[in-house]
C-alpha positions as CSV (number, residue, x, y, z in Angstrom):
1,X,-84.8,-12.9,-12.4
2,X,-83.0,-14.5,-9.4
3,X,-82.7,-12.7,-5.8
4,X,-80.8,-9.6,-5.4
5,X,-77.8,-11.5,-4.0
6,X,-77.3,-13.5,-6.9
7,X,-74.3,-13.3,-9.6
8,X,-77.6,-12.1,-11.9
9,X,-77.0,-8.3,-10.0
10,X,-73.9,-6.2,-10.7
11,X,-72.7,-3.4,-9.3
12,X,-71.9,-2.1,-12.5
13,X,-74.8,-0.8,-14.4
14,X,-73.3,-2.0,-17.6
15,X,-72.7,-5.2,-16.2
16,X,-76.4,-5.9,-16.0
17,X,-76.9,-6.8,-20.2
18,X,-77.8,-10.4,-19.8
19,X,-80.9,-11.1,-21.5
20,X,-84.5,-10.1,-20.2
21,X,-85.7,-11.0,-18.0
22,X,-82.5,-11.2,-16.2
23,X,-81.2,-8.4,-17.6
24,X,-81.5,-5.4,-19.8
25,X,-79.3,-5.4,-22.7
26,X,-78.8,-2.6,-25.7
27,X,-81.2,-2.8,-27.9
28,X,-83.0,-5.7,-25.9
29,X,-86.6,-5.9,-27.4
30,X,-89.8,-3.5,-26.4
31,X,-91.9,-6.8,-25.0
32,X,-89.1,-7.4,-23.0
33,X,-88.8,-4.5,-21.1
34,X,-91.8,-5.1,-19.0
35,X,-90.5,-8.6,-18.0
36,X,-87.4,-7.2,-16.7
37,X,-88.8,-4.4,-15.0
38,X,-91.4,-6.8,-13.1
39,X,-88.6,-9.4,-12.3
40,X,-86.9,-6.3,-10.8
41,X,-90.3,-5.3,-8.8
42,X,-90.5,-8.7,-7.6
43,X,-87.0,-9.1,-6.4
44,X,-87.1,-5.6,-4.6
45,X,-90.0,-7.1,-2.7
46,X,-88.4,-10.4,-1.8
47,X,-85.6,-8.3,-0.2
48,X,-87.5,-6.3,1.6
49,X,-89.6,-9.5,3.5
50,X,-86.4,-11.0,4.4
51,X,-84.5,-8.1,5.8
52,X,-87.4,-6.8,7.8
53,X,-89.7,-8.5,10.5
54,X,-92.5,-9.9,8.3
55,X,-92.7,-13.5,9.4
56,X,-92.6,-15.4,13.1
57,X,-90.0,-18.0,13.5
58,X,-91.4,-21.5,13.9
59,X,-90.0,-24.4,14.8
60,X,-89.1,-25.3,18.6
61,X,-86.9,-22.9,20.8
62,X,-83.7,-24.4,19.5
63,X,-84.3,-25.4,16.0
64,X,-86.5,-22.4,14.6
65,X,-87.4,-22.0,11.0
66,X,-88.3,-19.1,8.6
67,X,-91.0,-19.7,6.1
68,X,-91.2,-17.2,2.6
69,X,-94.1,-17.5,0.2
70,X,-91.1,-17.7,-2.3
71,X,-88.0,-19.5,-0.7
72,X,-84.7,-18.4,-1.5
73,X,-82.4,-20.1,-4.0
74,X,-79.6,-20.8,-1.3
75,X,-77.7,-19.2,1.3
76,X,-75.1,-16.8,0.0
77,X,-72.6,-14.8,2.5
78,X,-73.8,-11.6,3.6
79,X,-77.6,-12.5,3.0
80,X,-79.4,-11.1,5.9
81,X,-82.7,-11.8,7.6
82,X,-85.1,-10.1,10.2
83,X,-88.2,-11.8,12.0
84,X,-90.3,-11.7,15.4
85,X,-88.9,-14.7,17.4
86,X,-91.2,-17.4,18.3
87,X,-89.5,-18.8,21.4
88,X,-86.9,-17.8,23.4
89,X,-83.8,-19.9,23.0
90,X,-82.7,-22.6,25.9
91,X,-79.6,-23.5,24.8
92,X,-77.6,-23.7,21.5
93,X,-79.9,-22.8,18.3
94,X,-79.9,-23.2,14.3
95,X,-82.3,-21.5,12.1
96,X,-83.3,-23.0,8.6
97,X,-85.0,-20.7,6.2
98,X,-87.8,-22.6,4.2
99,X,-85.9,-25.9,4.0
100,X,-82.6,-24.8,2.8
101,X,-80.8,-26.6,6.0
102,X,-80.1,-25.5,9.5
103,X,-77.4,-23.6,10.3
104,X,-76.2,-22.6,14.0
105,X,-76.8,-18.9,15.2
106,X,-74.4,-17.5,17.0
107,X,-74.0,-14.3,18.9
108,X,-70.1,-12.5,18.8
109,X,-68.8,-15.3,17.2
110,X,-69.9,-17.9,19.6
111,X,-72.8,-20.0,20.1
112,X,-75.9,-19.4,21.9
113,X,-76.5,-20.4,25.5
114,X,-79.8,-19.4,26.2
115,X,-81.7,-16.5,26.3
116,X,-80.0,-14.5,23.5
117,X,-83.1,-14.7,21.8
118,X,-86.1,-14.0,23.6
119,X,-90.0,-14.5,22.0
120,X,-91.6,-11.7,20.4
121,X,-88.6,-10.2,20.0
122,X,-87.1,-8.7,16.5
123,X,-84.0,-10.3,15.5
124,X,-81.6,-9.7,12.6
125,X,-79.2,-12.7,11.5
126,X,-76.7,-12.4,8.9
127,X,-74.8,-15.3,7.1
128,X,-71.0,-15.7,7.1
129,X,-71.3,-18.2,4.5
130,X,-70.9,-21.1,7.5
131,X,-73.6,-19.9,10.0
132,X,-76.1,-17.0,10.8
133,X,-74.5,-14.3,13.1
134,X,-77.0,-12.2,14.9
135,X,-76.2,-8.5,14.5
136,X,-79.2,-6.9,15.9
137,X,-81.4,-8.4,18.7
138,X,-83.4,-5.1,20.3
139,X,-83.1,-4.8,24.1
140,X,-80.2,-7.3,24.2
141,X,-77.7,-4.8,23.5
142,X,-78.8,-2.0,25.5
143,X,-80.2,-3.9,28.6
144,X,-84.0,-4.3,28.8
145,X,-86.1,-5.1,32.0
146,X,-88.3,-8.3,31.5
147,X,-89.1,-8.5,35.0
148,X,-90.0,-7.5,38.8
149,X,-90.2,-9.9,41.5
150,X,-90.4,-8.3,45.0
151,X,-90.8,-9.7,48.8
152,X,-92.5,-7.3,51.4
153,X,-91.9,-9.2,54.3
154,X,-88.7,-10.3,56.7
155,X,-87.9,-13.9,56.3
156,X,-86.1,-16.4,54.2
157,X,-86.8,-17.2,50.5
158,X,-84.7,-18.7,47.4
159,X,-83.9,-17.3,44.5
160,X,-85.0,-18.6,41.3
161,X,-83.4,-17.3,37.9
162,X,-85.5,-16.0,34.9
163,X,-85.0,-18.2,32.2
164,X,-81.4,-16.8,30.5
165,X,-80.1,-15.5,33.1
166,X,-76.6,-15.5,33.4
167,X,-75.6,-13.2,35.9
168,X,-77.2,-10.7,38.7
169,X,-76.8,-7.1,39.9
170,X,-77.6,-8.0,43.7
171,X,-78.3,-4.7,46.1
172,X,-78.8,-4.8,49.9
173,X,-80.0,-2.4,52.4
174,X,-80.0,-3.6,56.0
175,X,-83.3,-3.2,58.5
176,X,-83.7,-0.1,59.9
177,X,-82.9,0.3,64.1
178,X,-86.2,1.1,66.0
179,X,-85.9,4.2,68.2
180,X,-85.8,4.1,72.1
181,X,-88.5,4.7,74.3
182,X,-88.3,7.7,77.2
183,X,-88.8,7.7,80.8
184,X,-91.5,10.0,82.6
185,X,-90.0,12.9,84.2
186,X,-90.1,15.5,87.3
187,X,-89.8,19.1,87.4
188,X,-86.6,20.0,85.8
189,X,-86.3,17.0,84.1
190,X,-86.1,15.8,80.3
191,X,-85.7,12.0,79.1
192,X,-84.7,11.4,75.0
193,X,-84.7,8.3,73.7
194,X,-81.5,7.6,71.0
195,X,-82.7,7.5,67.5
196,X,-82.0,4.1,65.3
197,X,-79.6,3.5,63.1
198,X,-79.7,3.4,59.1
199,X,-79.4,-0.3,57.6
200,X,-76.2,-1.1,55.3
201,X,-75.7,-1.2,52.0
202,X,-74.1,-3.5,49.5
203,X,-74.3,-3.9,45.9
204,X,-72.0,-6.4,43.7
205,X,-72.4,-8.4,40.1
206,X,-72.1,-12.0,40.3
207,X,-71.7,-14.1,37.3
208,X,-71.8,-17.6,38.7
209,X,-73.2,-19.9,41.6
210,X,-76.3,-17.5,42.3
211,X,-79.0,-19.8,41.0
212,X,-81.2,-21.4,44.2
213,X,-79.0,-19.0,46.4
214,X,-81.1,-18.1,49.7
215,X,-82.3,-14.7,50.1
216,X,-82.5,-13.5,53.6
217,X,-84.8,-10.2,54.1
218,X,-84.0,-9.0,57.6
219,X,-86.8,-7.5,60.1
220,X,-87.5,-4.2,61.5
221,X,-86.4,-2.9,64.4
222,X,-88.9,-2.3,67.0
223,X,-89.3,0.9,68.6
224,X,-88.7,0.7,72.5
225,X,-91.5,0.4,74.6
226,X,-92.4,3.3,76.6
227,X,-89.7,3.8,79.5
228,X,-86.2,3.9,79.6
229,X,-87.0,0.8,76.8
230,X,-83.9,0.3,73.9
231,X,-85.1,0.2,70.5
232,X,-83.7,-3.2,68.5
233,X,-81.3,-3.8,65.8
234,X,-82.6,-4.1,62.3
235,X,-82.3,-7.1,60.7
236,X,-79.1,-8.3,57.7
237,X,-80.1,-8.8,54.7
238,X,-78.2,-10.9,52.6
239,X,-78.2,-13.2,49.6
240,X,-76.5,-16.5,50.4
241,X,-72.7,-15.9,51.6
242,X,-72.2,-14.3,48.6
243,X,-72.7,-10.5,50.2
244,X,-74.8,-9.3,52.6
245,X,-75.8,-6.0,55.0
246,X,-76.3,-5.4,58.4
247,X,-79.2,-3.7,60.3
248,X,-79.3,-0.3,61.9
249,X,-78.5,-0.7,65.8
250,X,-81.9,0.5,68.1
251,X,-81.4,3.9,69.8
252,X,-80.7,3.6,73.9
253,X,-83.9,4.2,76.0
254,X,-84.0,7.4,77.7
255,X,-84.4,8.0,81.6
256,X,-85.3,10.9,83.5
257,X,-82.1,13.6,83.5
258,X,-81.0,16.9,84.3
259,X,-80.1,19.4,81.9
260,X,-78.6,20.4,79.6
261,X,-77.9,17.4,77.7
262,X,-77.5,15.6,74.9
263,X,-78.2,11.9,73.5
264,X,-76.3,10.0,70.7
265,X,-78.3,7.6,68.2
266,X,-77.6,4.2,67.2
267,X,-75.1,3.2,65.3
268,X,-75.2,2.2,61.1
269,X,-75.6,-0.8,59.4
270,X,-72.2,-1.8,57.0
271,X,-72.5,-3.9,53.9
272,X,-70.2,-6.7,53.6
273,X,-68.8,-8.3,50.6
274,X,-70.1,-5.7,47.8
275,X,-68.4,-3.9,45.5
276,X,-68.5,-1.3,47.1
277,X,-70.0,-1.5,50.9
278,X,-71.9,1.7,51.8
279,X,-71.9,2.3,55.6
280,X,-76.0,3.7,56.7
281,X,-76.6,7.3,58.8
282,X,-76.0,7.1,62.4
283,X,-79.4,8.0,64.3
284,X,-79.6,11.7,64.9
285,X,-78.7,13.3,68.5
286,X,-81.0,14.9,70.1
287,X,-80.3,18.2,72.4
288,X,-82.1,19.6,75.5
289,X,-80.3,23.1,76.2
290,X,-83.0,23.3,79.5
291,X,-85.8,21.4,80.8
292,X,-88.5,22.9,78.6
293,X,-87.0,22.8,75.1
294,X,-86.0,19.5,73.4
295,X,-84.2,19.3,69.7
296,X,-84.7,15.5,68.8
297,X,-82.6,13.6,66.4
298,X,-84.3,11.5,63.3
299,X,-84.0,8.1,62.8
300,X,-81.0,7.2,60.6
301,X,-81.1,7.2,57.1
302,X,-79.7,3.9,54.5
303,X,-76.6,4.5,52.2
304,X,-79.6,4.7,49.3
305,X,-82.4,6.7,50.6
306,X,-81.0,9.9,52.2
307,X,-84.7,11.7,53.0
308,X,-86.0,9.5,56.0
309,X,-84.6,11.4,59.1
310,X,-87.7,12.4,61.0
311,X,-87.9,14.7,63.8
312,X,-89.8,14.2,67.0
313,X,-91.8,17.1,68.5
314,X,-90.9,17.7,72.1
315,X,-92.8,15.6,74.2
316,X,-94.1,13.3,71.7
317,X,-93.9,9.3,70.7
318,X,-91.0,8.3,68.3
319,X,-91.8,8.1,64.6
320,X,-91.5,5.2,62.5
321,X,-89.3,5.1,59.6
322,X,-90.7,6.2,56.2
323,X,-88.1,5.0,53.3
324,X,-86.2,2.2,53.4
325,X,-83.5,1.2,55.5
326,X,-84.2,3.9,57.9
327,X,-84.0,4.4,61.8
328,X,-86.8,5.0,63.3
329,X,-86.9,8.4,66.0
330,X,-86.4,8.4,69.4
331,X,-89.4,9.3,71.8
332,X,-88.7,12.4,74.5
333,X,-90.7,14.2,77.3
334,X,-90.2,17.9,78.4
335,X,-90.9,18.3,82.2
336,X,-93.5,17.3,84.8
337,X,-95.1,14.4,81.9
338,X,-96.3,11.5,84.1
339,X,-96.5,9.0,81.5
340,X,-93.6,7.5,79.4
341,X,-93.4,7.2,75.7
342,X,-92.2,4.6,73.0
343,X,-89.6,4.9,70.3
344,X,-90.8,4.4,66.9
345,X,-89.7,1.7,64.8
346,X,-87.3,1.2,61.7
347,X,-88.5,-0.1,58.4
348,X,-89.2,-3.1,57.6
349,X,-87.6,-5.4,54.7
350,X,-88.7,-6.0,50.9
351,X,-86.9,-7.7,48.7
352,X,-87.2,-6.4,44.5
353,X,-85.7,-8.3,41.8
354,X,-85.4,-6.4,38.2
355,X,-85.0,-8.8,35.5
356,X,-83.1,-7.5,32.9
357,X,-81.5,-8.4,29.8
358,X,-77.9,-7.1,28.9
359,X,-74.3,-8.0,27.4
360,X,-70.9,-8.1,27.7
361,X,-70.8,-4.7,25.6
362,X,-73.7,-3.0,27.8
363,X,-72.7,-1.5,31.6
364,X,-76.1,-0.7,31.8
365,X,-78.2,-3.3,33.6
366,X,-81.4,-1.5,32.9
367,X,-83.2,1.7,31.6
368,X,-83.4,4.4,33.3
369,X,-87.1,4.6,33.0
370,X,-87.0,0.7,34.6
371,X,-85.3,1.8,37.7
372,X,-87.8,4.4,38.4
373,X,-90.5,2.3,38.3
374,X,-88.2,-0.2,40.7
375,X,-87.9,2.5,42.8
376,X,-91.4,3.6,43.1
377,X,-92.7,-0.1,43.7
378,X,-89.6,0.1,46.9
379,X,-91.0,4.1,47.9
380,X,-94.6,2.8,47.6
381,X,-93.9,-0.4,50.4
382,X,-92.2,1.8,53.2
383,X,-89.4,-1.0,53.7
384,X,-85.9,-1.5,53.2
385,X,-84.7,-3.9,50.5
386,X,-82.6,-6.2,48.3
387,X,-82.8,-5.5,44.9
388,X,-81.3,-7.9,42.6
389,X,-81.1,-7.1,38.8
390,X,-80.7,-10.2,36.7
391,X,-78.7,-9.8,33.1
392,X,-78.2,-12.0,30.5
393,X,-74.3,-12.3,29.7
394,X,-73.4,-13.6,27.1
C-alpha cells in the first residue's frame, strides 16, 4: 500500500475498494484482510516518522538532507515533515528527503537568510508542491535567548553579531556621578557634600549597519576626596553614533556653613537617540535645619533601576552606588568634626548582550524568564550597563 498521501487513500470510506492490499473491497478474500490491514499499520507508521522529529538533518548547513528507512514515493503538496536540525543555516537552504531532489525552504514565503534554522532545533516543513515552507520552527516565533555576552569594566570594545543575527534591541544606562566630599567644620557649623547624579537611559531597535559597531562602556564617577572636593561625572555609554547616554554629573563638594541650609545634587544623565530617551534621578538634597541635625540626600537613581538612593548618616563618608547607573551620596559633618570626609562614588559600567531569536510576527525580543536572569547577572555586578538584545528578523 503506498503512503497516506497517495491517490491509494480516499476520503470516502467507500472509495477505498481497490484490491488488497491497497484496498479493501466487498467481499474481498479472508487471506487478504490481513495484508491490507498490515499495509495500513505500516503506512500509519511511515506518517508518523515524517511528521514528527525522529531523524537529524544531514547534509551541510545549506543543503541538508532527511534520511527514512523507507523513502517516500515523491513529493506531493501538503506532505509535511518534522526533524532536529543538524546545522544552523548561513544563508539560503534546500532540503532533499532521501534523494528525491532538493528543494529550497523558505520561511513566509521567502527564502532563508541565515539563522532561521538553528542546530538542534525542531523544525516542521511543509510542501507547496514547488518548495518546503517551514510552518513551525520552536523558539523562532516566540523569541528565544541563545545568548549572554557582558563587559564589567569602562572602556571601549566592538561588537560582534551572533551568527543570524539580523537586528538588535540596544539599551544604555549612563555612569553614575560620584558624590562630593565635605569640609571640616567649627562650632555651629555643618558641611554636605551634593549627591551624584543618575546615568541616562536609551533603548532603540536597529535593523541595519550595527555589525563591528563600537561599544563604548563609560566609567564611574569618583566620589570627591575629602574637603570641599566635587564628585565627577559618570561616564556615556554608547554604541557607535547610533545612540548613546550620558553620565550622572558628580555632586558639589561641601564647605564649612552656617545653618540652616540646604544642598542640591548633581544633575541626570539624558539618553540620546533612543526610542525613547529616559532622563536619570537628580542626586538627592540634603537638609541641615541646625548645626547638630543633617538630613542627607542619596545618590541618584538611573531611568531603570529606581532602588539605589542611599542615605548618609550625619557625620559620615558618602556611599557608593549599589545598582546600576546610580549616583553615589554625598559625605556631611555635624559640628566641631576636625577631619573632612569623601563622597562616595557612582557605579561603574557593564555592558550585557542577550542573544535572542525573534520575527517579524513576535514584539517580544525575549522571555520573560531570560530577562530575569539578564537582570540578575546586571544586579549581581553593582554597575551600570548597555544591554543589547540581538533578534533574528526575518
Amino acid at each position: 500500500m503506498s503512503d497516506i498521501e497517495s491517490a491509494n487513500f480516499s476520503e470516502t470510506a467507500a472509495g477505498n475498494n481497490a484490491a488488497s492490499p491497497n484496498g479493501a473491497p466487498e467481499g474481498m478474500a479472508p487471506s487478504g484482510v490481513n495484508d491490507t490491514l498490515r499495509e495500513i499499520m505500516a503506512a500509519i507508521k511511515r506518517h508518523w516518522n515524517r511528521s514528527h522529529p525522529t531523524v537529524t538533518s544531514g547534509g551541510g548547513a545549506n543543503a541538508q538532507t532527511l534520511t527514512y528507512g523507507a523513502a517516500p514515493a515523491g513529493y506531493f503538496p501538503g506532505q509535511r515533515f518534522c526533524f532536529i536540525a543538524g546545522f544552523s543555516n548561513t544563508g539560503a537552504a534546500t532540503l532533499n528527503v532521501n534523494g528525491l531532489g532538493a528543494k529550497a525552504i523558505q520561511l513566509a514565503a521567502a527564502a532563508l537568510t541565515g539563522g532561521e534554522i538553528l542546530a538542534g532545533q525542531m523544525v516542521t516543513v511543509a510542501y507547496d508542491g514547488t518548495q518546503f515552507q517551514i510552518t513551525a520552527l520552536p523558539g523562532h516565533y516566540r523569541g528565544g535567548l541563545i545568548g549572554i555576552q557582558t563587559f564589567g569594566t569602562a572602556g571601549s570594545f566592538t561588537y560582534t553579531p551572533t551568527v543570524g543575527t539580523n537586528s538588535v534591541v540596544v539599551e544604555l544606562v549612563g555612569g553614575g556621578g560620584g558624590g562630593g566630599g565635605c569640609a571640616l567644620t567649627g562650632a555651629s557649623q555643618v558641611a554636605m557634600g551634593a549627591a551624584g547624579g543618575g546615568g541616562g537611559h536609551a533603548t532603540k531597535r536597529i535593523t541595519t549597519s550595527f555589525s563591528g559597531v563600537t561599544v563604548a562602556v563609560g566609567a564611574k564617577g569618583t566620589g570627591g576626596a575629602a574637603g570641599a572636593n566635587n564628585g565627577s561625572a559618570g561616564g556615556t555609554t554608547s554604541f557607535g553614533a547610533l545612540l548613546s547616554a550620558t553620565g550622572g554629573t558628580g555632586g558639589n563638594g561641601g564647605a564649612a556653613q552656617g545653618t540652616p541650609t540646604a544642598v542640591f545634587g548633581g544633575g541626570a544623565g539624558t539618553g540620546s537617540s533612543g526610542a525613547p530617551n529616559g532622563v536619570g534621578g537628580a542626586g538627592g538634597p540634603s537638609i541641615a535645619p541646625n548645626s547638630t541635625v543633617v538630613a542627607a540626600g542619596g545618590g541618584g537613581s538611573s531611568f531603570s533601576a529606581q532602588e539605589v538612593r542611599r542615605r548618609t548618616t550625619a557625620g559620615a563618608a558618602g556611599n557608593n552606588a549599589i545598582t546600576p547607573g546610580g549616583g553615589g551620596s554625598g559625605a556631611n559633618n555635624t559640628q566641631s568634626q576636625g577631619t573632612g570626609l569623601a563622597g562616595g562614588s557612582g557605579a561603574e559600567a557593564l555592558s550585557a548582550f542577550s542573544n535572542s531569536t525573534d520575527t517579524k510576527y513576535s514584539s517580544t525580543p525575549f522571555p520573560k524568564s531570560q530577562l530575569s536572569a539578564a537582570g540578575s547577572c546586571i544586579s549581581d555586578r553593582l554597575l551600570s550597563r548597555i544591554r543589547v538584545t540581538f533578534s533574528i528578523i526575518t
